[in-house]
Structures are given as structure tokens and as C-alpha cells.
C-alpha atoms as an extended CHARMM CRD file, in Angstrom:
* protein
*
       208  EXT
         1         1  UNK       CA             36.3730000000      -13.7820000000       23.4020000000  PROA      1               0.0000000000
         2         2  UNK       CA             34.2240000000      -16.0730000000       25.0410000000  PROA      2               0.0000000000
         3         3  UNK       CA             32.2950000000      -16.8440000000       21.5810000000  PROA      3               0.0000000000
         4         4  UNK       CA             36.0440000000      -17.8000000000       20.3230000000  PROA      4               0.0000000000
         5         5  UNK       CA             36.5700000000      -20.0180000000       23.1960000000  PROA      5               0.0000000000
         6         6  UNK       CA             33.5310000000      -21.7590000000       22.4020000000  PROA      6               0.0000000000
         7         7  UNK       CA             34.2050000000      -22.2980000000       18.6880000000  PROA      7               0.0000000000
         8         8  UNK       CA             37.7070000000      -23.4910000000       19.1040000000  PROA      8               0.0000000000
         9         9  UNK       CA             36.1680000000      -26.5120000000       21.3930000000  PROA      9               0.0000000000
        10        10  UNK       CA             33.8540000000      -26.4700000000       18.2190000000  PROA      10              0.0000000000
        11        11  UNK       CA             30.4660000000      -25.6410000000       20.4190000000  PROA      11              0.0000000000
        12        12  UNK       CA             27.4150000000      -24.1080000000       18.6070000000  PROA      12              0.0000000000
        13        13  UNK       CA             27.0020000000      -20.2230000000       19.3780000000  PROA      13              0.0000000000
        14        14  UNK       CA             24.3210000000      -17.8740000000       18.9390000000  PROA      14              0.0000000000
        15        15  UNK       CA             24.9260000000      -14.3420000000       19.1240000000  PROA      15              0.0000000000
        16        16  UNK       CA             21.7010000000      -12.7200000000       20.0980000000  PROA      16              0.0000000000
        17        17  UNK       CA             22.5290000000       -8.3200000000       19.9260000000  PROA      17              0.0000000000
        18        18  UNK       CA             20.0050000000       -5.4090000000       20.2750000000  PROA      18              0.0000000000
        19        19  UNK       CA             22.0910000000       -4.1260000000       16.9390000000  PROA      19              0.0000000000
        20        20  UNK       CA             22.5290000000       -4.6520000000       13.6740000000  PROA      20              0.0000000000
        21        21  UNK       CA             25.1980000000       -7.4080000000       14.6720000000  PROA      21              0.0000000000
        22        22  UNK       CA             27.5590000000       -6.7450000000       11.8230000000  PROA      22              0.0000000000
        23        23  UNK       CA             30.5080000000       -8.4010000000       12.7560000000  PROA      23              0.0000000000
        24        24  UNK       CA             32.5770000000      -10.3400000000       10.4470000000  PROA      24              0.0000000000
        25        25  UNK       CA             35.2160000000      -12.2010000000       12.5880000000  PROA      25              0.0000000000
        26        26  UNK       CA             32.2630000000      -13.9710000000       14.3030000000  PROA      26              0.0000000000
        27        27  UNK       CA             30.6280000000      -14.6510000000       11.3080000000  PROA      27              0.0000000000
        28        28  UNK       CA             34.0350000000      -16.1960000000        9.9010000000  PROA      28              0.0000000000
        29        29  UNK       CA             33.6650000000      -18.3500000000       13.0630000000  PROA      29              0.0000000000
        30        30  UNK       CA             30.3630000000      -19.5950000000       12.0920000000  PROA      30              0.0000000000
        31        31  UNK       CA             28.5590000000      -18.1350000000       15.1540000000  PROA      31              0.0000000000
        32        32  UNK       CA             24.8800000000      -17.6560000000       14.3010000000  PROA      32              0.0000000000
        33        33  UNK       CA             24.2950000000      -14.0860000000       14.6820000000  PROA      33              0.0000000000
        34        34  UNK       CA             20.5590000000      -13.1680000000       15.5890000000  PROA      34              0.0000000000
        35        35  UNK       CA             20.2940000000       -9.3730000000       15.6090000000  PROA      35              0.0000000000
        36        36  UNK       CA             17.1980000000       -6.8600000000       17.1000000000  PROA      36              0.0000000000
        37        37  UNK       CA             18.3130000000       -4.1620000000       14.6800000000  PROA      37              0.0000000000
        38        38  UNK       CA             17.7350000000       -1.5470000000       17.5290000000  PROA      38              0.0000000000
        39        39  UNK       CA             19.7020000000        1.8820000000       18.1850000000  PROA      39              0.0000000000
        40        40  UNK       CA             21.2870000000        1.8150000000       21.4520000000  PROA      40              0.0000000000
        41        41  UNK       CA             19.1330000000        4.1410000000       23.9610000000  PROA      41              0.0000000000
        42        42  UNK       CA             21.5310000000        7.3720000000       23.1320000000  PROA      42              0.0000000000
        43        43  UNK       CA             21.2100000000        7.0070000000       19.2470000000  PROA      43              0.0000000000
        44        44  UNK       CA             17.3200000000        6.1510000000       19.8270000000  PROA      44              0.0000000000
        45        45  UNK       CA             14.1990000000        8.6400000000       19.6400000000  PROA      45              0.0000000000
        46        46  UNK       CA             13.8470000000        9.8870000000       22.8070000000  PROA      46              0.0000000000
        47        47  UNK       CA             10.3160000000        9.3240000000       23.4970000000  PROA      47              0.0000000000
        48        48  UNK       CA             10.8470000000        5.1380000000       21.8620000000  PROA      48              0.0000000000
        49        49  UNK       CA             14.0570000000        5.4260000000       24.1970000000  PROA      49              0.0000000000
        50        50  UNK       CA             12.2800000000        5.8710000000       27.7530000000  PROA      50              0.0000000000
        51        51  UNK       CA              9.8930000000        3.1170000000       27.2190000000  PROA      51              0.0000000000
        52        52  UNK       CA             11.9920000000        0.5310000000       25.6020000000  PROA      52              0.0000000000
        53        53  UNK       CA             14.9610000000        1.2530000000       28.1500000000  PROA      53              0.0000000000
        54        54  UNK       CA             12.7300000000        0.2110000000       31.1590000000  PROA      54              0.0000000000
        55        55  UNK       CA             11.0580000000       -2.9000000000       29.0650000000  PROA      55              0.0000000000
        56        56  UNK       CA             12.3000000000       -3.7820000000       25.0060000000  PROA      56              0.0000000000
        57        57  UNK       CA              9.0060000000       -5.6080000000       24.1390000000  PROA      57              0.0000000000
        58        58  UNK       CA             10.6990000000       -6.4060000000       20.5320000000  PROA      58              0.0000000000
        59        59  UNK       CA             13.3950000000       -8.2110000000       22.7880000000  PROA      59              0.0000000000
        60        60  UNK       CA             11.3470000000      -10.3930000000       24.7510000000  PROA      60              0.0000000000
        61        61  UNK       CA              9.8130000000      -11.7700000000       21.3510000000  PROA      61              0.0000000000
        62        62  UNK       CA             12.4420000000      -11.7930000000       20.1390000000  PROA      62              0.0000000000
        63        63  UNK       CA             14.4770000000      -14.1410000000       22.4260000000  PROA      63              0.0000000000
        64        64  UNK       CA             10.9840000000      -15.9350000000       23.0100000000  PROA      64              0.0000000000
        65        65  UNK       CA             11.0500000000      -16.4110000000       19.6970000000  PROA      65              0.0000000000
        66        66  UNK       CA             14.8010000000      -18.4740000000       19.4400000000  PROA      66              0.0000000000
        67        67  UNK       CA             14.1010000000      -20.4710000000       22.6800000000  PROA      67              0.0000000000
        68        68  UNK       CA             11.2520000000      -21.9050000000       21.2140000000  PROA      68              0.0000000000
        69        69  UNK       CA             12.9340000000      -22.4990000000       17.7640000000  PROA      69              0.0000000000
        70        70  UNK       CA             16.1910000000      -23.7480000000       18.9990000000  PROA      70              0.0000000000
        71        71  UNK       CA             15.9270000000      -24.4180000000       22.3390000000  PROA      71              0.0000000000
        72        72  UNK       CA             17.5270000000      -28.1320000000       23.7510000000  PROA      72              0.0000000000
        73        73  UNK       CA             18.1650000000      -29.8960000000       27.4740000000  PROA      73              0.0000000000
        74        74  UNK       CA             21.5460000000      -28.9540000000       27.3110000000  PROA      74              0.0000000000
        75        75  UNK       CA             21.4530000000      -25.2360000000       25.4220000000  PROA      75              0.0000000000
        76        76  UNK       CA             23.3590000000      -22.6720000000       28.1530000000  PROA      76              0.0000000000
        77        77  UNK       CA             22.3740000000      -19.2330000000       28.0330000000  PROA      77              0.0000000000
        78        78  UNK       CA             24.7530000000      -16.2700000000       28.9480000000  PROA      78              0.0000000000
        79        79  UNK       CA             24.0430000000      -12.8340000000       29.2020000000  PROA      79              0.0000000000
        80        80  UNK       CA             26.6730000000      -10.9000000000       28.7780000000  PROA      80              0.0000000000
        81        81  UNK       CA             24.8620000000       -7.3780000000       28.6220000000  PROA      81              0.0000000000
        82        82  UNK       CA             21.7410000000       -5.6170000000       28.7590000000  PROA      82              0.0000000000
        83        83  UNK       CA             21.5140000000       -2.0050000000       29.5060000000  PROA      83              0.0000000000
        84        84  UNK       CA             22.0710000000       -0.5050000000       26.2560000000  PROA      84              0.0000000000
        85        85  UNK       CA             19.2860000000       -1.7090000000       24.6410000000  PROA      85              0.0000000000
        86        86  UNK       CA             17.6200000000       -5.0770000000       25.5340000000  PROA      86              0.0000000000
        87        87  UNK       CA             16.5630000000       -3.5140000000       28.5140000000  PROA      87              0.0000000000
        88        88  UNK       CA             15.9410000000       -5.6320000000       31.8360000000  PROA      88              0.0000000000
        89        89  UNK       CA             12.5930000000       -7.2010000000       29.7820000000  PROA      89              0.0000000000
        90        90  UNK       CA             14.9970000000      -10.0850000000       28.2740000000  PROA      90              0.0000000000
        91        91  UNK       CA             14.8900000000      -11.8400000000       31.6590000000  PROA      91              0.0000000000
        92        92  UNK       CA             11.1530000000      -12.0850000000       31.2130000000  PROA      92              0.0000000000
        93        93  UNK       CA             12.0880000000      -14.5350000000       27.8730000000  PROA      93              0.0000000000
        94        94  UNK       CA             13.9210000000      -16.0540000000       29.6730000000  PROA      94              0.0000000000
        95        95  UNK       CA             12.3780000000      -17.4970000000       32.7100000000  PROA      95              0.0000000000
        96        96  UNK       CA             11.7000000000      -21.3750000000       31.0600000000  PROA      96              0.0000000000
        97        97  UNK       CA             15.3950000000      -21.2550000000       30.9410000000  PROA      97              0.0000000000
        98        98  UNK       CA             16.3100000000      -19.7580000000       33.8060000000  PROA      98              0.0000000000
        99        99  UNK       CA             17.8590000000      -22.2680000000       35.7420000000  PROA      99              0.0000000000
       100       100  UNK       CA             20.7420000000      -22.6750000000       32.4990000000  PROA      100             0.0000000000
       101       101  UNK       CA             21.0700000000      -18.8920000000       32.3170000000  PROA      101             0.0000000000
       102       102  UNK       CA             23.7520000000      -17.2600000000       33.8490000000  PROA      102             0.0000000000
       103       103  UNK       CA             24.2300000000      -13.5740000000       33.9910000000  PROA      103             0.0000000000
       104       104  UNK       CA             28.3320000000      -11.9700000000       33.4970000000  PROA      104             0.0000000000
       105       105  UNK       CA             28.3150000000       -8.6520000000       35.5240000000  PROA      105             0.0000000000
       106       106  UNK       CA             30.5740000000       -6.5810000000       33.9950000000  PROA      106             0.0000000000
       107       107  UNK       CA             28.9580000000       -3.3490000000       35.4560000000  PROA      107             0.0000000000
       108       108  UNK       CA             26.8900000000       -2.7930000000       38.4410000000  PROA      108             0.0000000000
       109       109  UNK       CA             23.7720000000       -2.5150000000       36.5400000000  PROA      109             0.0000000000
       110       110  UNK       CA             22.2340000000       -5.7280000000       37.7020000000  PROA      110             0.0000000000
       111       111  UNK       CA             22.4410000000       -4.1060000000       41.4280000000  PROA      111             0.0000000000
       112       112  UNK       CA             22.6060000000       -0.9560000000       41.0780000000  PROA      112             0.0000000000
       113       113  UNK       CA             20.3920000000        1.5770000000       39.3200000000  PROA      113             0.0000000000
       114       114  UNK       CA             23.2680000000        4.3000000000       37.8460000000  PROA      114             0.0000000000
       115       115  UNK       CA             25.6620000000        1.0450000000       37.0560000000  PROA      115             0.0000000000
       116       116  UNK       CA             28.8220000000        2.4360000000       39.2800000000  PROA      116             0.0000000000
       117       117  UNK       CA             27.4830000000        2.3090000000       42.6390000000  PROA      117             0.0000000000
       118       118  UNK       CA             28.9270000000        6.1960000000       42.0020000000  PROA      118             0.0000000000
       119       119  UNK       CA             27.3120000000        9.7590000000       43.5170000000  PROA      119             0.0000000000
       120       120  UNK       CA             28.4570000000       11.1060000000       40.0580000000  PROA      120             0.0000000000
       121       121  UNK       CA             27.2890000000       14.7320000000       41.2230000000  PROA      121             0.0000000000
       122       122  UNK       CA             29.1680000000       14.1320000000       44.8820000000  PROA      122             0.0000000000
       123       123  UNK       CA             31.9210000000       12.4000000000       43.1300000000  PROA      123             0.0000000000
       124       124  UNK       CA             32.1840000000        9.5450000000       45.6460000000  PROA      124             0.0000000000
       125       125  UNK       CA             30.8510000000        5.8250000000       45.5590000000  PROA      125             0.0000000000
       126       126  UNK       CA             27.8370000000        4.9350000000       47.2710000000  PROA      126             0.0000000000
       127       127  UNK       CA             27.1850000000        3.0500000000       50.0530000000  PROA      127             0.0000000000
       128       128  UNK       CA             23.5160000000        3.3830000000       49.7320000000  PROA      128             0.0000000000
       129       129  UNK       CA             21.4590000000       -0.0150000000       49.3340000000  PROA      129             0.0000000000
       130       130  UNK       CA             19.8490000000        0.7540000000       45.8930000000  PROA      130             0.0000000000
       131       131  UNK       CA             16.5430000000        1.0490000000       45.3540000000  PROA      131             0.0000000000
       132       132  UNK       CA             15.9990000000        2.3880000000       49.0480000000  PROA      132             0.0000000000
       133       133  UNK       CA             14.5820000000        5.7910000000       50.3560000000  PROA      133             0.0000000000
       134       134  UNK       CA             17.7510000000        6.8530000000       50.3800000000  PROA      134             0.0000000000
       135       135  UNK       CA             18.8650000000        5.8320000000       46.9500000000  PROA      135             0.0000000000
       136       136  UNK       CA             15.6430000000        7.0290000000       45.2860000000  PROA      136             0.0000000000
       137       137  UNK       CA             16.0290000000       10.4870000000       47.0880000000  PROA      137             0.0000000000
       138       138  UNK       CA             19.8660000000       11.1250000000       45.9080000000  PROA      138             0.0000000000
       139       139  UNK       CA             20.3040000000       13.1610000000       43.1650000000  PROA      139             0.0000000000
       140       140  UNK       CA             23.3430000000       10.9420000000       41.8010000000  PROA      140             0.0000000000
       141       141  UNK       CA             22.7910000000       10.5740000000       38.1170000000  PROA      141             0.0000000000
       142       142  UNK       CA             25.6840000000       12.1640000000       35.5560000000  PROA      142             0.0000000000
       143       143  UNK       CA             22.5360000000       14.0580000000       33.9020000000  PROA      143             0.0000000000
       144       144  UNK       CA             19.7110000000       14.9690000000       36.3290000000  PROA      144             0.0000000000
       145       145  UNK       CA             17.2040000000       13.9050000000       39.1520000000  PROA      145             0.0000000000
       146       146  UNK       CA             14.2690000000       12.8700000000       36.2540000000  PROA      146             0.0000000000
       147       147  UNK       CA             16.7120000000       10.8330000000       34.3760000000  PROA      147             0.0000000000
       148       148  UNK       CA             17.7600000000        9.1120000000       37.7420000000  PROA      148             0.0000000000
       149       149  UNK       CA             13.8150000000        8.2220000000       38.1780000000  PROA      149             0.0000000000
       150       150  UNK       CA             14.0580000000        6.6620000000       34.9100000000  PROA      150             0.0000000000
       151       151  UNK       CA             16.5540000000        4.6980000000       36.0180000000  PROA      151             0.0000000000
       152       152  UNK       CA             14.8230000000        3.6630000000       39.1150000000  PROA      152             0.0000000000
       153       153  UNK       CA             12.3600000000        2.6320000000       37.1180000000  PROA      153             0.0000000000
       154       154  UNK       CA             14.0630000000        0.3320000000       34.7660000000  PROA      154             0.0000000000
       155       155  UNK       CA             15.5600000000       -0.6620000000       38.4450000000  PROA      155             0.0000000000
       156       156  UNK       CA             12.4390000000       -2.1610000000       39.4720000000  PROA      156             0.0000000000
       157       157  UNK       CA             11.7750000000       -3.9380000000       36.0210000000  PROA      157             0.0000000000
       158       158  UNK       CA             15.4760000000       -5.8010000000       37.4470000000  PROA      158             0.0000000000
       159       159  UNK       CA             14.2210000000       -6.1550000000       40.3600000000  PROA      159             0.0000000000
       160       160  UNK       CA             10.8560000000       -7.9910000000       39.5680000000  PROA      160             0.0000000000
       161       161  UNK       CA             12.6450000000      -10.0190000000       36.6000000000  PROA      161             0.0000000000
       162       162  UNK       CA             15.8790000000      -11.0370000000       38.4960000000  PROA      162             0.0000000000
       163       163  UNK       CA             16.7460000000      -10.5940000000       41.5360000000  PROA      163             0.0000000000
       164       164  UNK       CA             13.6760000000      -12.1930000000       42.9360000000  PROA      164             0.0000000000
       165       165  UNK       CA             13.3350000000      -14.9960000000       40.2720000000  PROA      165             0.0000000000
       166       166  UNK       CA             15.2980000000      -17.7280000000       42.3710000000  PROA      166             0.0000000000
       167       167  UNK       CA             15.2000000000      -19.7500000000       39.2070000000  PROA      167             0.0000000000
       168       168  UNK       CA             17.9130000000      -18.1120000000       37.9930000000  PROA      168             0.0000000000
       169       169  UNK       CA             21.2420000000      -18.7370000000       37.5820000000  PROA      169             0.0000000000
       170       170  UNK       CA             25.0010000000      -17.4760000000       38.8410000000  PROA      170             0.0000000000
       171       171  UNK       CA             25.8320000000      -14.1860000000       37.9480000000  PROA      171             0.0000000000
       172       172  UNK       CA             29.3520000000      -13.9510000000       37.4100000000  PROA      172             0.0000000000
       173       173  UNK       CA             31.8740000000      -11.3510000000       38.6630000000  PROA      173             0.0000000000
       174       174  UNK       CA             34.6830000000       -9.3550000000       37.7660000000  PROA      174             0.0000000000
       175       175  UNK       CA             36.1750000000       -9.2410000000       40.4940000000  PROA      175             0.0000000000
       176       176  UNK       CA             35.8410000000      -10.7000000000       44.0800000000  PROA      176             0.0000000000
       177       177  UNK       CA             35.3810000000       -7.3050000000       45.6810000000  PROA      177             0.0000000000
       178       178  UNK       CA             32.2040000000       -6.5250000000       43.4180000000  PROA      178             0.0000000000
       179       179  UNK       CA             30.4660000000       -8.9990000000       45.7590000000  PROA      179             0.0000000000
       180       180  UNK       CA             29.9340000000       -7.0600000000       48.5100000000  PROA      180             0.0000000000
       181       181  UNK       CA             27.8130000000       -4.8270000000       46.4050000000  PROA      181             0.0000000000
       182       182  UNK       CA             25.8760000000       -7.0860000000       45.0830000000  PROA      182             0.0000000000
       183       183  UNK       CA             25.1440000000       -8.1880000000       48.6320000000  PROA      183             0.0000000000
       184       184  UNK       CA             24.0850000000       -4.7240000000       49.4770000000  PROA      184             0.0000000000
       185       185  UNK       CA             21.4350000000       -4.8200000000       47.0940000000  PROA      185             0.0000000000
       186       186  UNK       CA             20.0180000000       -8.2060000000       47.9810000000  PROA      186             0.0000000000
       187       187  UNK       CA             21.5660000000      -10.5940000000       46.2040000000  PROA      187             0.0000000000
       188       188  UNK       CA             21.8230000000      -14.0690000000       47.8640000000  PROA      188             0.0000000000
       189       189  UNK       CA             25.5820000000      -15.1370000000       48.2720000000  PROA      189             0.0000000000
       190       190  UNK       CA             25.5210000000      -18.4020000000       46.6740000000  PROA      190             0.0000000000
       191       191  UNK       CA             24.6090000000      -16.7890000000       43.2310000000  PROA      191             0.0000000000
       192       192  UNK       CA             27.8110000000      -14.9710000000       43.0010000000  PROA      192             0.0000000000
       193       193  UNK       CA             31.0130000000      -16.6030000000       41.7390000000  PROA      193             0.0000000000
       194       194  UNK       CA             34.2580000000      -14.4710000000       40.8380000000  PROA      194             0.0000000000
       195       195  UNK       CA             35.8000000000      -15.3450000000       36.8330000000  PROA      195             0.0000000000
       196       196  UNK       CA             38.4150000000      -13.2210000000       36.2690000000  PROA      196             0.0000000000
       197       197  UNK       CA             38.5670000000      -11.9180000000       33.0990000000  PROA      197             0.0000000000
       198       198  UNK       CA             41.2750000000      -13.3760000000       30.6470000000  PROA      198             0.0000000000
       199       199  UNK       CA             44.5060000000      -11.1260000000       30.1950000000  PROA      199             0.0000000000
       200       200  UNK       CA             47.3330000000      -11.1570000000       28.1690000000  PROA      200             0.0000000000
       201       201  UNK       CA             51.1000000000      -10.8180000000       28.7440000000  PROA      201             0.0000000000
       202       202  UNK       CA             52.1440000000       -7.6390000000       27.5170000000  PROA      202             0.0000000000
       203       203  UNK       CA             55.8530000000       -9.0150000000       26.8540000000  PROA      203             0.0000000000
       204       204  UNK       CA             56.9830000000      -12.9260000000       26.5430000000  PROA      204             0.0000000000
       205       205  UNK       CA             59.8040000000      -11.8350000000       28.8790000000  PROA      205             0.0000000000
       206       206  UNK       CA             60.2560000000      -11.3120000000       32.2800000000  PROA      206             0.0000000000
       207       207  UNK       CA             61.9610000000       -7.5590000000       32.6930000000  PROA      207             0.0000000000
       208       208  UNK       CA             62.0110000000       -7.9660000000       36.2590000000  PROA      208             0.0000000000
């Protein structure tokens, strides 16, 4: 939607994906696509899957690799998502940029380690600041305890990358509610904004 918006005010866009990218309406719309070719971490080897989930090194060059190719004063970046396969290492890229980067939250995996801020084995949301004693010790992943150290992991990688790199820019959420969340896990309140997401009327009428 947003790479749409852009193209109908006739703005440049480059898609950068961990996949393949195939995706002809964008490509209709002349948006660059610039794709890793990567499985996402379920379709991946195993083994490849634990390392590149906590740091993609392909990704970093990858993005490294555009900025310095195409990069101008007034080139935005937005990062829409991350988890699946460009891993938290992409922030790494992009540090020269960081201060026209902004990051669209529309999970919890920038603050929290699972992405729900959910006890998935208590079945009840979490109030725990992540990456805490208390976090680290809870048994809340929808697999197991070792795959919840993974994800602490790849946690930390965040951590290091983003959340303390004051360079960057707003992250953008949801939903106005999200915020406290984010504040929970140390996020400084000026780098939160609220954008709804765009919606469309079911009906042109008004049924009452």
C-alpha cells in the first residue's frame, strides 16, 4: 500500500525483500525491486536458520551494498519488517542513514523477544520488561524454552543495533496503546508516533 501511495505522487521506490520478490503489481508500478533470494527462517535449513535469524550477514551487504550505490540527501528509508528473514543485522547497514530511517512496528518484535508481548504456554500477555531476569527465565515461547533462548538472543542483536542507537529514527505504531509496551522495554517516548493503518469502507452506505 504504502509503495502505491508513493508511486501515485510519482516518488522513486525500492523494494528491498529477504525473498525472491516476485511480485508483479509492483513491478507494473515501476518500483525497483532488490531481492536477498532467502527462505524465510521456517522454510530455511535449520542449522543456516539459527545463525542467520540472530544476524543475516548476506543482508547487511546487501543493503550496504544499495546505500552506497543509490544513496542521496533526501533518500528516506522505511522498514517495514524484519523478523522473517533479514534478521535484526539490517540495522547494522543502516546506521549512516539512520537518522532518515524510520522503523513501522507492526508486531512487537522490535520490543519484545516472542513478538506478542504473549505467555503463549500461560496463555496471558506479559507484563514482564523483556529482556529481564524475569523474561529470560519464562518459559513463554509457542515451541520450547531453547527456542525462546534463541530468541533472546536475536533480542540482544535488537537491542545493540536499535534501541540504543539514538541515531535512529521514529518507529511508527499501530496503534496508540502499543506504546506503553514499547515503553516497558526502554524505548524513549519521543521515538514513538501512532499512524493508523489505512482502512476501507466496507459499504458506500450508511446502514445505520
Amino acid at each position: 500500500m504504502s509503495a502505491k501511495l508513493f508511486r501515485r505522487f510519482d516518488i522513486p521506490v525500492s523494494y528491498i525483500c529477504g525473498d525472491d520478490g516476485a511480485n508483479t503489481e509492483l513491478a507494473e508500478l515501476d518500483v525497483a525491486i532488490v531481492p536477498l533470494n532467502n527462505h524465510d527462517l521456517i522454510n530455511a535449513d535449520p542449522a543456516k536458520a539459527i545463525v542467520t535469524g540472530i544476524h543475516n550477514a548476506a543482508a547487511v551487504e546487501m543493503i550496504t551494498a544499495w546505500i552506497r550505490r543509490n544513496d542521496t540527501p533526501n533518500t528516506a528509508y522505511h522498514v517495514h519488517g524484519w523478523s522473517k528473514i533479514l534478521s535484526p543485522a539490517i540495522f547494522k547497514a543502516l546506521v549512516p542513514v539512520a537518522s532518515r530511517c524510520v522503523i513501522h512496528a507492526h508486531d512487537f518484535f522490535t520490543a519484545c523477544p516472542n513478538g506478542a508481548f504473549f505467555d503463549y504456554q500461560a496463555q496471558e500477555v506479559c507484563m514482564r520488561r523483556p529482556l529481564g531476569a524475569s523474561c529470560i527465565a519464562t518459559a513463554c515461547d509457542k515451541r520450547n524454552y531453547s527456542h525462546k533462548l534463541w530468541r533472546v538472543a536475536r533480542g540482544y542483536n535488537l537491542v545493540r543495533l536499535l534501541k540504543n542507537h539514538a541515531d535512529f529514527g521514529r518507529i511508527i505504531l499501530l496503534h496508540e496503546k502499543m506504546a506503553g509496551f514499547f515503553l516497558r522495554a526502554g524505548y524513549e517516548p519521543d521515538r514513538l508516533v501512532t499512524i493508523r493503518n489505512p482502512a476501507a469502507a466496507f459499504t458506500r452506505t450508511d446502514r445505520g
